[in-house]
Structure formats: C-alpha cells, structure tokens
C-alpha positions as CSV (number, residue, x, y, z in Angstrom):
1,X,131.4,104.7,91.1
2,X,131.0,103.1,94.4
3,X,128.1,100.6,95.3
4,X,126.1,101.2,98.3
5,X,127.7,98.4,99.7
6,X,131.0,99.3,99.2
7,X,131.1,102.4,100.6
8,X,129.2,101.2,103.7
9,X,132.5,98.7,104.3
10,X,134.5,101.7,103.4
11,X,133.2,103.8,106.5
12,X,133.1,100.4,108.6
13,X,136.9,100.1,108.6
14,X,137.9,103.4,108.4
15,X,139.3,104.2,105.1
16,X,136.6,107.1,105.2
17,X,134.6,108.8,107.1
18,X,130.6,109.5,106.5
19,X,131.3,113.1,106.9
20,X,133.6,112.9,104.0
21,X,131.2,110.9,101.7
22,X,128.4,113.2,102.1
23,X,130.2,116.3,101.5
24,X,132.0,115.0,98.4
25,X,128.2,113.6,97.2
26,X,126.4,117.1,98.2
27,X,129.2,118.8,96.4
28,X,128.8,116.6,93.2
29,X,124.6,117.4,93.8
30,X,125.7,121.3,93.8
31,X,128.0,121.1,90.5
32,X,125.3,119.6,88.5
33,X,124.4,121.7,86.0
34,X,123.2,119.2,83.3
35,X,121.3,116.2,84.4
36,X,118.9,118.2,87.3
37,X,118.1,114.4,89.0
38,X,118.6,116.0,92.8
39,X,115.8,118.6,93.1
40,X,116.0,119.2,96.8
41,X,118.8,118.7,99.6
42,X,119.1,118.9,103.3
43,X,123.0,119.6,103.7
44,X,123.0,120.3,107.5
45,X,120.9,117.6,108.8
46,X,123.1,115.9,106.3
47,X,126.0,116.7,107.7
48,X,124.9,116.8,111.4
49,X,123.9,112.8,111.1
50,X,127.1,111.9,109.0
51,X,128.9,113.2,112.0
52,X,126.9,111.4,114.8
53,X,127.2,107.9,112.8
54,X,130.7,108.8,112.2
55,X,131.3,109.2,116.2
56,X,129.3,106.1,117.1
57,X,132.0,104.2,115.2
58,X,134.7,105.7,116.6
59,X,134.2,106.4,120.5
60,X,132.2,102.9,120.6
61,X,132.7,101.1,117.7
62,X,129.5,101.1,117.2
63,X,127.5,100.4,113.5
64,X,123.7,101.6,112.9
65,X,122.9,99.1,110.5
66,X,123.7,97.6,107.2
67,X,123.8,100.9,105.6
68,X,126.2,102.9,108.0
69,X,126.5,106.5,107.0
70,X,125.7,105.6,103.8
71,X,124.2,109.1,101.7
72,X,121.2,107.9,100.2
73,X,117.9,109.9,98.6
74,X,114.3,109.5,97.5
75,X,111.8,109.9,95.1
76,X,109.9,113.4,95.7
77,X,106.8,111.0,96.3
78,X,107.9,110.0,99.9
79,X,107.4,112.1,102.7
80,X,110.7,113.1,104.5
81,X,110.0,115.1,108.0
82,X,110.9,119.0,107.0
83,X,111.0,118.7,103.2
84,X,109.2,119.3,100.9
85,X,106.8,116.6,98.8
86,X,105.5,117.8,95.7
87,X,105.0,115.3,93.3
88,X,106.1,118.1,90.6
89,X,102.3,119.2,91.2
90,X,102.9,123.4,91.1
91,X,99.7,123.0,93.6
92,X,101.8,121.2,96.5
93,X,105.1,123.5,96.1
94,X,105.0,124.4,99.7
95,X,103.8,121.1,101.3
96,X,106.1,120.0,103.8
97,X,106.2,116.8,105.7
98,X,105.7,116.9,109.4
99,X,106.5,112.8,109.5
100,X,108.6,110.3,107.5
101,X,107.7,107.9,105.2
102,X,108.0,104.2,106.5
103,X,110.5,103.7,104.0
104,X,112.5,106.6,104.9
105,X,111.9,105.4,108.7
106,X,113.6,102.4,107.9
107,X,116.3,103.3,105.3
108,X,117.8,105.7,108.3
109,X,116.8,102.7,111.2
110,X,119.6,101.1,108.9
111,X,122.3,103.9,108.7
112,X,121.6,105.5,105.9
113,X,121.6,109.5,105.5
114,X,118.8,110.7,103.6
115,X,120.1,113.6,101.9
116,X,117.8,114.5,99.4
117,X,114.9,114.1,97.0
118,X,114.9,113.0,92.9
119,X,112.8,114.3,90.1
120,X,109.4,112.9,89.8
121,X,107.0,113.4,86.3
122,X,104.3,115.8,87.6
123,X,101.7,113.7,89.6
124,X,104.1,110.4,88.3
125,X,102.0,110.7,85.6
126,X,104.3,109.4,82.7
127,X,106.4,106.1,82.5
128,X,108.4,107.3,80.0
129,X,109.6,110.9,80.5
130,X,110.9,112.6,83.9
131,X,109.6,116.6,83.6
132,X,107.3,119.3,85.7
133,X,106.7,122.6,86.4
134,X,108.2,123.0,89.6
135,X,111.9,121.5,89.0
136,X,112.2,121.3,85.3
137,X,113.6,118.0,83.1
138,X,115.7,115.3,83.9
139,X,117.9,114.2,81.6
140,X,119.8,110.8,80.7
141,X,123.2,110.9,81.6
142,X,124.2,108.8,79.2
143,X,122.3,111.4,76.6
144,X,121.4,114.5,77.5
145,X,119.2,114.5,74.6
146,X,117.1,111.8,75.8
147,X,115.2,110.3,78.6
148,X,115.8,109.0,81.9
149,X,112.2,107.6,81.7
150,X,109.9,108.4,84.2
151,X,108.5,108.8,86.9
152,X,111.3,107.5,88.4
153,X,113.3,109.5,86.6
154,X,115.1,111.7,88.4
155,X,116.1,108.4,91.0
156,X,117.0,106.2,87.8
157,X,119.3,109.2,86.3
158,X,121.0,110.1,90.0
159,X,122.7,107.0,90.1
160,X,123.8,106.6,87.2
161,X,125.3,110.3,87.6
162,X,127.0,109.4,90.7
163,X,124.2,111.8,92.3
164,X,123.4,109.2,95.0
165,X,124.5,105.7,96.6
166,X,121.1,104.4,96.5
167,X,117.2,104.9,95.6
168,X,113.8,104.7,96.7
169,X,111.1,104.5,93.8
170,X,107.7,103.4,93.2
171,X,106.4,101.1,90.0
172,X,102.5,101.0,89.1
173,X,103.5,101.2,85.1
174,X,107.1,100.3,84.9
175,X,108.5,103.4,86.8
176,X,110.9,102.1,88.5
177,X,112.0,99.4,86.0
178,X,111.9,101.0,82.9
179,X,114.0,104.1,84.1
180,X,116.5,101.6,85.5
181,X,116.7,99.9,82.1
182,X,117.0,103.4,80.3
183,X,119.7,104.7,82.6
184,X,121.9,101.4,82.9
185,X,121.2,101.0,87.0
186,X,119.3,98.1,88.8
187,X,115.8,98.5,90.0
188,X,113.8,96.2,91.9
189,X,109.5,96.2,91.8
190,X,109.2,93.7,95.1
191,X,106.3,91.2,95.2
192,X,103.3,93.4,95.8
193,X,102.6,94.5,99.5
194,X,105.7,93.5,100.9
195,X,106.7,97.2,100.9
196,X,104.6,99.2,103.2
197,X,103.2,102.4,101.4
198,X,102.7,104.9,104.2
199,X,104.0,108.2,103.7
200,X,103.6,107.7,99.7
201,X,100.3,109.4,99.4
202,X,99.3,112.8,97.9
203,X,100.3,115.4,99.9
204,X,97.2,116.4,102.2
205,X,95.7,113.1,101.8
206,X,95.3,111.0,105.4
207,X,96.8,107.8,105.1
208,X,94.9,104.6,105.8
209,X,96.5,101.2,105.0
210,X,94.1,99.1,102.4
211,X,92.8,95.4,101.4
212,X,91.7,96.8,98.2
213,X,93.4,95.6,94.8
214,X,96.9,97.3,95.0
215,X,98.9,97.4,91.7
216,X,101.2,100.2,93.0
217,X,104.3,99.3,94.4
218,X,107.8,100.6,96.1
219,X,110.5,99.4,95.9
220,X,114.7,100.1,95.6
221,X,117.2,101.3,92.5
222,X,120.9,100.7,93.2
223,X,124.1,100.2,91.3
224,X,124.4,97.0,92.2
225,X,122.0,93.5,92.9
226,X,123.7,93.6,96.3
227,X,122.4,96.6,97.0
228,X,119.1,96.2,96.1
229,X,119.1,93.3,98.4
230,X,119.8,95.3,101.7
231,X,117.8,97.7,100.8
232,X,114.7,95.5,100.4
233,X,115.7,93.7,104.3
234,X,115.8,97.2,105.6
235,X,112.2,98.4,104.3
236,X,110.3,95.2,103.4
237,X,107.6,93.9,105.7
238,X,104.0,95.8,106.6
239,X,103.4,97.4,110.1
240,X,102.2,96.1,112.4
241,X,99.5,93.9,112.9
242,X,100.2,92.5,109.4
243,X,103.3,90.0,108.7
244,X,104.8,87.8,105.7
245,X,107.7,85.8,105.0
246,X,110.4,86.5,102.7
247,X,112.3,83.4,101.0
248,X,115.8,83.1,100.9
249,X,117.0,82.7,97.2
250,X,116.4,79.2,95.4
251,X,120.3,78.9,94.2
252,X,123.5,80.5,95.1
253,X,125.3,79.3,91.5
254,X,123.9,80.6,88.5
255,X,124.4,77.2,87.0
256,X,121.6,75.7,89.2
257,X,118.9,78.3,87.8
258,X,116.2,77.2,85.5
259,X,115.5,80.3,83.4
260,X,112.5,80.7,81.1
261,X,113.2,82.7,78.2
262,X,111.5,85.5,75.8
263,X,113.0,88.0,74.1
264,X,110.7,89.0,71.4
265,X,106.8,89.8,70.9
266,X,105.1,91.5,67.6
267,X,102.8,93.2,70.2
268,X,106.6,95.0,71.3
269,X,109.1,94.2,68.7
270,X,112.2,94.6,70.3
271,X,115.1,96.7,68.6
272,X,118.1,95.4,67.3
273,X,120.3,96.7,70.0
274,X,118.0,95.5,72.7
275,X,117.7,92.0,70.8
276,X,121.4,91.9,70.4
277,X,122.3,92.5,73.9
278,X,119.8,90.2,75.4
279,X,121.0,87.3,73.3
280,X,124.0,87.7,74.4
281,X,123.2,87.4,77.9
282,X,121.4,84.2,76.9
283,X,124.3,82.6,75.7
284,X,126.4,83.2,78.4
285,X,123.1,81.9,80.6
286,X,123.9,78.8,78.3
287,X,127.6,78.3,79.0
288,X,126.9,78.6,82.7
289,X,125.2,75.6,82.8
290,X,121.9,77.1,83.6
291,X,118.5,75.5,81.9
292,X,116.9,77.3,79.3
293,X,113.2,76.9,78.8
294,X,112.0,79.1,75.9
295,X,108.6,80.7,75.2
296,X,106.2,81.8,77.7
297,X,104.6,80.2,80.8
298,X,101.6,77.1,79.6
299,X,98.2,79.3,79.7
300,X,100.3,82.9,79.2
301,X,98.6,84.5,76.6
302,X,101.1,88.0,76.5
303,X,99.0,89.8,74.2
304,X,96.4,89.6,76.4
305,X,97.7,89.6,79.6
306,X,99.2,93.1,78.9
307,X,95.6,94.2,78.0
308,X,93.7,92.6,80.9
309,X,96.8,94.6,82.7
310,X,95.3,97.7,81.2
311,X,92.1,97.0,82.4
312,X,93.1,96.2,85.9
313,X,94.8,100.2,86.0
314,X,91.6,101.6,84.9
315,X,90.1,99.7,88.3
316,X,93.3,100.7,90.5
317,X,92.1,104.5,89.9
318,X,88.5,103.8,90.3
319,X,89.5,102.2,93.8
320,X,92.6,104.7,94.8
321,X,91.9,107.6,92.8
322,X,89.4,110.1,92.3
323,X,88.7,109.5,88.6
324,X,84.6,108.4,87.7
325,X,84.2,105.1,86.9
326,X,81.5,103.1,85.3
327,X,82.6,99.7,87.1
328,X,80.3,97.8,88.1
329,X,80.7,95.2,91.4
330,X,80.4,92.6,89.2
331,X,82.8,94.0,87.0
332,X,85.3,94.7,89.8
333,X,84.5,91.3,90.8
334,X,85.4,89.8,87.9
335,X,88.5,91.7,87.4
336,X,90.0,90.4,90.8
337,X,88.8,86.9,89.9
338,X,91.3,87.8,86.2
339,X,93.9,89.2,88.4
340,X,94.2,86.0,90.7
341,X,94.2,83.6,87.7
342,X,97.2,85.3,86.2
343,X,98.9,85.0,89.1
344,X,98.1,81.7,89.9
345,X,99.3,80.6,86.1
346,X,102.6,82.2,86.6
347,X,103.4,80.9,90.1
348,X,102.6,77.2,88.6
349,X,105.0,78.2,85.9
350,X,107.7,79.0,89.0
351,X,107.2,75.6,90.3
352,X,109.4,74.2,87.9
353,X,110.8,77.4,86.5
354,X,113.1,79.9,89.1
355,X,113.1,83.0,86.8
356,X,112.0,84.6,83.9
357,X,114.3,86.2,81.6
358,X,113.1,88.8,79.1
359,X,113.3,92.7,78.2
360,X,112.7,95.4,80.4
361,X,111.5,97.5,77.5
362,X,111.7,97.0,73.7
363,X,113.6,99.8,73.0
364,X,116.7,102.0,74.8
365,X,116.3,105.9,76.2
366,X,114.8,107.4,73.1
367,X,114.9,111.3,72.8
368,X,112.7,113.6,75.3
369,X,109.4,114.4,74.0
370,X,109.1,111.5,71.6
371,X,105.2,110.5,70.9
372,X,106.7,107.4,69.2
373,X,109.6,105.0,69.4
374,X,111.0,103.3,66.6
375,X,108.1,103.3,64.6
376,X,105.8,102.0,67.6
377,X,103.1,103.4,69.9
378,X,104.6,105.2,72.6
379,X,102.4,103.0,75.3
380,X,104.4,100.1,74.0
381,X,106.8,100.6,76.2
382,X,104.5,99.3,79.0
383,X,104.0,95.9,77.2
384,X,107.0,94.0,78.8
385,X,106.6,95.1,82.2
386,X,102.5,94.5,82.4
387,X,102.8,90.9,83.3
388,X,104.5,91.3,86.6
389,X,102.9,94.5,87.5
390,X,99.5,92.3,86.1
391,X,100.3,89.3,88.8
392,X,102.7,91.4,91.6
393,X,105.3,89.4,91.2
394,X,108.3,90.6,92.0
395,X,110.6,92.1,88.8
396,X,113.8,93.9,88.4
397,X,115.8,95.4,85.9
398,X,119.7,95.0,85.6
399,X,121.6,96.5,82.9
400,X,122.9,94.1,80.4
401,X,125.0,96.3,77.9
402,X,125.5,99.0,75.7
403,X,124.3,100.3,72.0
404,X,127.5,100.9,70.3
405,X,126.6,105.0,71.0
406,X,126.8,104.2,74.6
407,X,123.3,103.6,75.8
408,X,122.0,101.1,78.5
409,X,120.4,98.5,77.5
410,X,118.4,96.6,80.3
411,X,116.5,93.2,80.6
412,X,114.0,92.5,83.2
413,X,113.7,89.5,86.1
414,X,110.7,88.1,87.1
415,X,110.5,86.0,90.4
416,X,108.2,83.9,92.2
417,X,106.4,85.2,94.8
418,X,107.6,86.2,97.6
419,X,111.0,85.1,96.6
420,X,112.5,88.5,95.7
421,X,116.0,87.5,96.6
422,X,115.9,84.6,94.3
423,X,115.6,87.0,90.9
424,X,118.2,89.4,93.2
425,X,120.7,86.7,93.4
426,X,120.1,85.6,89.9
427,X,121.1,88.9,88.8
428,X,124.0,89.0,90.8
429,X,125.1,86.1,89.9
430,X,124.6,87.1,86.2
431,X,126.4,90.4,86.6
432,X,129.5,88.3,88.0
C-alpha cells in the first residue's frame, strides 16, 4: 500500500495519473463488502477534480500543492460542501453542508481530492468502538471480529484497508490515537489549538471560534510519519486574526533524541503482547544511541493526572456542551489553574527530555462489543492517552508490531509543545 507521499511523487512525474488513482481507490471503496470504513462517496466531483489537477500538470506543468491529486477522505464530523454530516446521529441523516470545513479548505488548497467520508461512533460517543444507526459497524481489518476503536474508527480502519491515502480525525478521549494503535496506522493529536475547528461542530449548530478550555482536538491519520507531517503544514494554524509558530524538529538522527520511557502502570497494566512489542522498540531505541531516561516526568503523578483528566472532561461539556453542570466558578477556576500546572510540569520535563515514549493503549483491538478487556475496566483504555489530552501536548501513535495472530500493536509519542514535528520525525526516524 502506497503512502500519501508516494503517490503524490507518483502523479508528479508521471508514472500515474490522478484520474487513475481515484478510480482504482473508488473502485476498492465499492468492492468493500467487509470492513464498511467509507460510508459516503462523491465519485464525480471526484473524478471531475482528478482530471483538472491531472491537466494542470500536463498543459502547464503545474502542481497544487504538496498533496497533488492525492484521493484523500474525512471523518463524517467535518463538514464537506454537498455531503452529508451526520455524526451517525439518525436525527442529522439528511443534513448537508452548504460550506467546507477549514480543514477540508485546506487539505484540497494542497491538492488533495476529498472523496469521501469514514465511519464515526454515533455522536463520537465511544473511544473504543466504531458503530451507529445510520451506517452500521466498522470493523478491524486486521479482525473482522474486533474493533477498529472509535470514534475514529471508520478513518483508522480505511487506511489500513487501503480505503484511503490519508485521514482527517478528531481526539478529545484518544480517538484518533487509540484507533490508530488498534488498526496498525499513524495518528497524530497536534498540540491543542493549532488545528482550527470550524466546520467540526454539530450539524445546525453556528460556529463561533472560543477562548474557553478546549480539550478537543483535530488532527491527521496516515500510513506513514511523513505523511502526517504534510498533512499538519497544510491544515495547522488558526484563521485569521489569531497566529502561532510551529517548531522545526529538535533532531534529524534518532541517535541525538533523549527519550523518556514508561511502559507499564498498575492503574493500566499493559498486556503481554503490547509489553513485548514496546520493549523491543526500546532496545532498538538503545542501540541507536539515543538516551533513555526511565519513569515518569519529576512531579507526574499518572494515577492522578489521568483522574484530574477526567475531571477536566466533565468541565469541557459543561463549557461546549449542553449537559447540566453543578460547577461552580471557582471550581472552573480551579480546574484551569490544574490544567496549566500539568502542562507546565511536563514542558519542564521537555526541557531536558525531547519525547516521551510509552503505550498508546494497554491492550490490542479486543473483540466488538467487549464491556471489559483483559480482565480490566473498559475506560482503561483512556488511562495512557489522558496525560497529553490532560496538558494538549501534542501525541501520536505509530505502529510498533504485531501479536503473533497478526494484530497491531501501537505505542504513543508525546511532544513538547508546539513542537509537533519533533515527535513526527522521531517516529520516522524510528520506523526507519
């Protein structure tokens, strides 16, 4: 299976056209019968801008952008102009967009085709499963039997079904990283805000940008670090009047990187097969040359970091949803005040630390419908992704190995802030 990347430099010097791409992926989206990622295509409009990118390189040489006719699709969260957003909500099955998302804005400012939408968990509701009324279950390709994890599910199980070149998702509890780790792709939650969020609101709902407490975040899944790179230059930064600054990585040799290290927790014990797997990847860490500084940051307590993260979602709703709340302002005050101290601990940590090595989840794709998971609480699958989603930095997921049966097995990247492309080009450099 072809990286983004790859077939962008593919189109770029001819050895195939865009037109031919996206008919071979929109006829591998029609002949799926199993893994139901892709719940909604727009073939013509597919086809019609394949073949306008595809004469702009030939009558002028001309390339859109890093992602030249490059067949890409999103999560059914993000409004695309004429299709459909549901959020796998039977009440929004006939809501169509009028106006793109800025992600989508930017994805195609770049070159890329947006040919269709990915499976969501109804209202993106679950972290763990991918299923709603509207278009059914997504499965794992690697297991039919089992999860893609959610809600990114559908986006998670579509690349690694050669359903798609590349992602758009969106992480508040792991859902972009712990599908990513389930399915055996890469997926990348950016540092918070550096993604902007218009045109990933309930469908209906007016969107206003906000300087309330955001944990929600969007960000790219790819087969490839690479990938998730260009995809973040193409979409990162707010609109206008806001601005930020993006750091180039810290390293370009994986033998440069100072790496913290955890890979186990009695709050999440990790499996055998995840345990295994991530070992390995720590000794080959080791024989690079990198630095490895075990246990968790000075002043991280895990345990309760992942419960103050918790606490921070029941305040995310009370500000961005419509659930009743019994926060008080001092108690909304004091939770920002938790927030920022978390944040501030880690980034001290990243002073003398580059990355953060540890799993993405304690477990691999377990079996749809399962209310536990090797013998633990099913919400324990959110303990390894809290402290990034707790702080915003940024965090990805890369794919490490297989279980012997053939399941992914992922581990997860933290960053500092604002430094995205440093844990990107750590995991590229890891993946070799």
């Amino acid at each position: 299976m072809y990286t983004a990347g790859e077939v962008a430099e593919r189109i770029r010097t001819g050895q195939v056209t865009s037109r031919e791409v996206t008919e071979e992926l929109l006829a591998r989206i029609a002949d799926d019968t199993q893994v139901h990622a892709v719940v909604e295509v727009r073939r013509e409009h597919a086809l019609a801008q394949a073949d306008r990118v595809d004469a702009l390189l030939a009558e002028r040489g001309g390339v859109v952008g890093p992602l030249h006719g490059v067949p890409v699709t999103v999560k059914d969260c993000f409004n695309v102009a004429g299709m459909r957003t549901t959020w796998g909500n039977p009440a929004f099955a006939e809501y169509i967009a009028d106006r793109d998302a800025a992600v989508v804005e930017r994805l195609q400012r770049a070159g890329a085709i947006v040919v269709g939408k990915t499976n969501v968990h109804a209202m993106l509701a679950d972290f763990g499963q991918t299923a709603n009324e509207i278009y059914g279950r997504t499965n794992n390709p690697a297991d039919l039997a089992r999860t893609p994890g959610g809600s990114s599910g559908g986006a998670a199980a579509a690349l690694a079904a050669d359903l798609t070149y590349l992602e758009y998702g969106s992480d508040l509890v792991g859902s972009i990283r712990l599908p990513a780790a389930y399915c055996g792709v890469y997926g990348l939650k950016p540092t918070n805000g550096l993604v902007p969020m218009r045109g990933f609101e309930i469908p209906g709902t007016p969107y206003l940008p906000t300087e309330l407490p955001a944990l929600s975040t969007i960000g790219p899944l790819a087969r490839s670090a690479p990938d998730l790179r260009t995809a973040l230059r193409a979409t990162a930064g707010p609109e206008a009047p806001y601005s930020y600054n993006l750091r180039p990585p810290r390293h370009d040799r994986l033998q440069d990187y100072r790496v913290g290290v955890v890979t186990d927790h009695p709050a999440a014990p990790v499996s055998s097969e995840v345990g295994d797997a991530l070992s390995d990847t720590i000794d080959r860490l080791a024989r690079s040359g990198a630095k490895i500084v075990n246990n968790w940051p000075d002043g991280v307590d895990a345990n309760e970091q992942a419960e103050e993260f918790g606490r921070q979602v029941e305040l995310f709703f009370a500000l961005h949803g419509d659930e009743d709340s019994d926060l008080t302002a001092a108690d909304v005050r004091d939770l920002d005040q938790r927030r920022m101290q978390a944040r501030a601990t880690w980034q001290q940590y990243f002073e003398d630390v580059d990355v953060f090595l540890c799993p993405t989840s304690f477990t691999v794709a377990f079996p749809h419908g399962s209310t536990t998971i090797d013998g633990q609480p099913y919400e324990t699958q959110v303990f390894w992704i809290a402290h990034a989603s707790l702080t915003g930095h940024p965090a990805l997921s890369m794919p490490i190995g297989h279980t012997p049966a053939g399941l992914p097995v992922g581990a997860q990247v933290i960053g500092p802030w604002h430094e995205d492309d440093t844990a990107i080009t750590f995991a590229e450099l890891l993946a070799g």
